[in-house]
N, C-alpha and C positions, 0 to 999 in steps of 0.2 A: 319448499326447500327450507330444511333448518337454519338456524342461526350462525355464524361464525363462530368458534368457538373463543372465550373469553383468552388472554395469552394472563397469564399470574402477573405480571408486573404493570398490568395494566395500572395505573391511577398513581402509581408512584415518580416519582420524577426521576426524569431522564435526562442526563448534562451529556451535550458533545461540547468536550472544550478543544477551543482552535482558534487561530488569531486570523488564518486566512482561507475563509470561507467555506470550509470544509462539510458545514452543515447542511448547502444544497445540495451536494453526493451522498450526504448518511442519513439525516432525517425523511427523503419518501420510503427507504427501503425499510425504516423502522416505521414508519405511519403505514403499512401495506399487513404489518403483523399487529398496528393497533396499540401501536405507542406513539403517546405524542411525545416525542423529545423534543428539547430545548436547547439552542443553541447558550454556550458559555463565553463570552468573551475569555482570553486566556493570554498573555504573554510568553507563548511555548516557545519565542527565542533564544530565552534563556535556558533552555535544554538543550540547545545547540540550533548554530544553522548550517545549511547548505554550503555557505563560502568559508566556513572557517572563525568568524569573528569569534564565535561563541563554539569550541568544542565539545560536540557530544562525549560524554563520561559514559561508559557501557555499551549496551547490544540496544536494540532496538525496542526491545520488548520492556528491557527497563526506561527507558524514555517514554515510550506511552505509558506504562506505569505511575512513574514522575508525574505525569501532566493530568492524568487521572487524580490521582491523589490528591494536587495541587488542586484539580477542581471541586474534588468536594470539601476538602479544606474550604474553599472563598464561599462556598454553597450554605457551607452549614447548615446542611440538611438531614436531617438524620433520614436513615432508611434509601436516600437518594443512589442513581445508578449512576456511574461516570464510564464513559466512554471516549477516548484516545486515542489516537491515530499516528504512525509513523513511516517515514519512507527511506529509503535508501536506494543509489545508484550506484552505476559499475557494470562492467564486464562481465557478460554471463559467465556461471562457474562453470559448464559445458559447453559452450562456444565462445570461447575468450573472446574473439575477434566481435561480437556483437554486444549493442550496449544493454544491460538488462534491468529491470525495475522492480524494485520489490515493497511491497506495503504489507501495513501491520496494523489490526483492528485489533484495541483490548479493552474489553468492558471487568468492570470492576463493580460488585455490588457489596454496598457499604455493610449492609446490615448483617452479609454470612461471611463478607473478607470474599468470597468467591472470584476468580476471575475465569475469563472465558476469552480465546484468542482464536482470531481468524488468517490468516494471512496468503499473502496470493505475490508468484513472481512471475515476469513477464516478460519478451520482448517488447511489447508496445510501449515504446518511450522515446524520445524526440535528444533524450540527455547525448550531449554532445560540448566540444569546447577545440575552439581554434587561436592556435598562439600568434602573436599580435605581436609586429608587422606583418600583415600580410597579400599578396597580388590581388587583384579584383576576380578571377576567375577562382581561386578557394574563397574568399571570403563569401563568392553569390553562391556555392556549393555548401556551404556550412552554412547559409541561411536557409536553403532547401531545405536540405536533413533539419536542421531545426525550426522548421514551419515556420518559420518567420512572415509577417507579422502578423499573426494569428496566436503564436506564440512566443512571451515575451524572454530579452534577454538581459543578461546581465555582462560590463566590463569593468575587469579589475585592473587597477591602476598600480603602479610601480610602490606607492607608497602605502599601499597596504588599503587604499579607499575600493570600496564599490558601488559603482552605479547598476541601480538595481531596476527593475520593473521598465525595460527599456520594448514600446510596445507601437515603433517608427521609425522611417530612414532617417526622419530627423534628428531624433534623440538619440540614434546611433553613430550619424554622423559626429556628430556637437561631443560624446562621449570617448569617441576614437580620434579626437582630435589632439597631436602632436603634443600641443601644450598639456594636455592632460596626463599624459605619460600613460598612454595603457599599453599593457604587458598580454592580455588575456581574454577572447568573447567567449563566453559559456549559455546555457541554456540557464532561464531562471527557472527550477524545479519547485519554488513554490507553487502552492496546490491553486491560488484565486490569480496565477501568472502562466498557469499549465493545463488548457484543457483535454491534453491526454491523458496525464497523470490525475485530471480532479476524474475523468472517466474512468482510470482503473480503481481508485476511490469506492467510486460509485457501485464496479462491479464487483467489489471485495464487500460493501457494504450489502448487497444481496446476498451473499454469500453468507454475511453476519447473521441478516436477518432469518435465513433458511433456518440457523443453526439454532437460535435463538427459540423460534417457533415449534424446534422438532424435541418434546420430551424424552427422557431417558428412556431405554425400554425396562432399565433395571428398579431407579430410582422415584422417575417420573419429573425432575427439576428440567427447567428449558435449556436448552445450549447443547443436545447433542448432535455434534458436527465433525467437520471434517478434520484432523489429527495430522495424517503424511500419508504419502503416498508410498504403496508398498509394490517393491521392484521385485524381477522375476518375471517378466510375461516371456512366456516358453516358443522358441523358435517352430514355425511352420514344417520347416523341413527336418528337423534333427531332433529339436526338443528343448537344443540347449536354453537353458534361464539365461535372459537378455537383462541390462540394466533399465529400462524399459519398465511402468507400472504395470502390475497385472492387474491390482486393486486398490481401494482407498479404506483408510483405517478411519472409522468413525470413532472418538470418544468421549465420555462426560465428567467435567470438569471436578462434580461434586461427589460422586462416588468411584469413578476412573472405569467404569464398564467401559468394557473394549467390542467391538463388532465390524465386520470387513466388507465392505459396498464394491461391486463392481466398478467395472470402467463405465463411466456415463457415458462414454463415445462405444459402448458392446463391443469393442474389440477385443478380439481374445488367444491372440496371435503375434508374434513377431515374426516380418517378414526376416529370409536369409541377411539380406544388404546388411541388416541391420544386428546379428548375432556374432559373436564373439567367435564360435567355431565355427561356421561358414564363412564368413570373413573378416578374415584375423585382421 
């Protein structure tokens, strides 16, 4: 059996900057293609948080950018790669009524300015928040949905405090307590306080790493991967184009070659249920 093949960025240094743990979901999936990354310490706070203290300024994609940048800035490494991570919550755009999760991997290499982006949205997410006062039969119901104590939570308080990284009935107790004045229980959606979301992390950082690993067919630079998903898969009984993927658009960052991947699940179909002109 031959050798693995060498990946190009081998030996050059590789920054994940992240303040909360993030490096244990990104670094095996990049050591499996043969980078050893290195964890950055980072104060990505200040790009915004989850409850509001610090507002995120832009889209998601420029926050991991910021925090990239920001790491090879402290690195001062010349040639060094940064990689950055960002998430957001909410309401799926296609099923409001569900809560949905989206994360964002952007690698940044210093030496070409190249950047390269992964990202992945989900149902598996635990984000949830229940307003305060409230009966013991919602409150044990909003500790379900939100995995509680397996997954931690945060209360925010009338005057603007929060108690964060709450990961017990006791510290939940003690935090909902009258005197304290709380207004609010939410999930804490940090990534080293959320092992679902450090899970979808993880799965998006496979994802990275695939893309990473798969050179251009035009170019031949690493990173060619997944782009969007492109809709139109043709109803079973009529034909009509459904909003539904039919295929996935693969591209490269460095020359922009475009090329169109199957559905990974070979389906190549929309059932009726599920088409516009069968049912309206």
């Amino acid at each position: 059996m031959g050798a693995a093949p060498v990946h190009p960025w081998t030996g050059r240094r590789v920054l994940v900057a992240t303040m909360h743990g993030k490096g244990a979901a990104i670094l095996p999936a990049l050591a499996g293609i043969g980078l050893a990354a290195e964890v950055l310490e980072l104060d990505t706070d200040r790009f915004g948080t989850f409850t509001g203290e610090v507002e995120r300024t832009g889209s998601m994609l420029e926050a991991a950018r910021a925090k990239a940048r920001a790491a090879l800035d402290i690195a001062a490494a010349r040639g060094a790669i940064a990689i950055a991570s960002e998430g957001a919550f909410g309401p799926d755009p296609v099923l409001g009524f569900l809560p949905c999760a989206r994360e964002l991997l952007l690698v940044i290499d210093a030496a070409s300015g190249r950047e390269i982006v992964q990202a992945r949205r989900s149902l598996e997410t635990n984000f949830a928040s229940l307003d305060w006062p409230a009966d013991e039969a919602r409150l044990e119901a909003f500790l379900s949905r939100a995995r509680f104590p397996g997954h931690a939570l945060i209360v925010a308080h009338a005057d603007g405090r929060f108690t964060k990284g709450i990961a017990g009935r006791a510290g939940l107790s003690e935090a909902l307590d009258p005197g304290h004045r709380p207004v609010r229980v939410e999930t804490d959606m940090r990534a080293h306080m959320n092992p679902t979301r450090m899970g979808e992390i993880a799965a998006l950082a496979r994802t990275l790493a695939g893309a990473l690993a798969t050179p251009c067919p035009a170019c031949g630079e690493p990173g060619f991967g997944f782009e969007r998903a492109l809709a139109g898969l043709a109803c079973i009984d009529c034909g009509t184009p459904t909003g539904l993927a039919r295929a996935e658009l693969l591209r490269c960052s460095a020359c922009g070659h475009e090329a169109e991947r199957a559905r990974r699940d070979a389906r190549t179909h929309a059932e009726p249920g599920e088409c516009p002109a069968c049912n309206p």
